[in-house]
PLY file of the C-alpha trace (Angstrom):
ply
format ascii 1.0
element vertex 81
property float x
property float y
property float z
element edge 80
property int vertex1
property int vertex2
end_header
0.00 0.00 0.00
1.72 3.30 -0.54
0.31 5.50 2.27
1.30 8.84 -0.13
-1.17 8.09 -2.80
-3.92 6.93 0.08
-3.54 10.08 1.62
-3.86 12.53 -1.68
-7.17 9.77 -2.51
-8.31 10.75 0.97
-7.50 14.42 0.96
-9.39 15.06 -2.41
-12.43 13.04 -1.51
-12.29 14.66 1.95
-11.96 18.23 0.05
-14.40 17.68 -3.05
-17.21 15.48 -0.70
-16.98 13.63 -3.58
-15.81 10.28 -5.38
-16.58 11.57 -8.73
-15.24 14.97 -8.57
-12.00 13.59 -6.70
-11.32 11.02 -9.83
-12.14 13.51 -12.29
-9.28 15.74 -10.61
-6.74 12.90 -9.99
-7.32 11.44 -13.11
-8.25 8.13 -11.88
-11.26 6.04 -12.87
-13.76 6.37 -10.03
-13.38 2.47 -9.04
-9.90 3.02 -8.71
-9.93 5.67 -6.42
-12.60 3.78 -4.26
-10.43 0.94 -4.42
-7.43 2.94 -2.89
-9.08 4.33 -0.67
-10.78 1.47 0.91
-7.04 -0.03 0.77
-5.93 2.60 2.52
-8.58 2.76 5.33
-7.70 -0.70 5.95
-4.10 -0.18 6.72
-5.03 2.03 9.04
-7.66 0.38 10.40
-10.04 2.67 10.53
-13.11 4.03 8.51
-12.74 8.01 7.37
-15.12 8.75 5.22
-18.55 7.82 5.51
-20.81 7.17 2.30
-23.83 6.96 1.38
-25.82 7.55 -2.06
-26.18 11.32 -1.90
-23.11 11.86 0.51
-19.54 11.98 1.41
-18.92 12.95 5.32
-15.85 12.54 7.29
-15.92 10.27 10.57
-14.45 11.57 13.63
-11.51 9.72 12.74
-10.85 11.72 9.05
-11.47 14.95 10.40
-8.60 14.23 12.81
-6.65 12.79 10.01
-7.37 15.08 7.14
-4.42 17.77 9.02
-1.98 15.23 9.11
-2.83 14.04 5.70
-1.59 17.52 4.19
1.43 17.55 6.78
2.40 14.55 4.94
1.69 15.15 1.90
4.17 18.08 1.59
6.45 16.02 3.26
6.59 12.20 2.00
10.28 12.00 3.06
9.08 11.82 6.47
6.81 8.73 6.03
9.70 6.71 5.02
12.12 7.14 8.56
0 1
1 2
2 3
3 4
4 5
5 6
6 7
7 8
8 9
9 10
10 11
11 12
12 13
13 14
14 15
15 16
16 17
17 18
18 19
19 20
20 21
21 22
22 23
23 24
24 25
25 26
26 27
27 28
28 29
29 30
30 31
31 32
32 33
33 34
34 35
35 36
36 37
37 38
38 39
39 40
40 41
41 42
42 43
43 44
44 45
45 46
46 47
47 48
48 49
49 50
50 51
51 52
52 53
53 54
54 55
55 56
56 57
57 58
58 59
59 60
60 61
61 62
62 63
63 64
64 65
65 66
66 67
67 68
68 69
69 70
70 71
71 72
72 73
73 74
74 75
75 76
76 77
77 78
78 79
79 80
């Protein structure tokens, strides 16, 4: 799993409230980007989105993860220490 790419999957769902709009701007057919992201939730162990239908909501768990995500993300040389 390469937490990098799980966390940009997660940030631009988390920021669009959207799986279409986030694989539109990734570039990334929609069941790809649901298939990363349920990858990464899994390494983690945890659920942070929440989906339904109509909607795309952050659990308590991605709102608390969503800073650290973009910490991260403009630093992937920290992941790997």
């Amino acid at each position: 799993m390469d937490q990098v790419k799980g966390m940009k999957v997660f940030v631009r769902i988390y920021e669009r409230s959207s799986f279409t709009l986030a694989a539109d701007d990734l570039n990334l057919p929609r069941a790809t980007l649901t298939h990363t992201l349920n990858q990464f939730e899994a390494w983690l162990g945890t659920r942070l989105l929440e989906r339904s239908t109509r909607r795309v909501r952050p659990t308590l768990d991605g709102q608390a993860y969503y800073p650290l995500s973009l910490i991260h993300i403009s630093e992937p040389t920290r992941l790997r220490r």
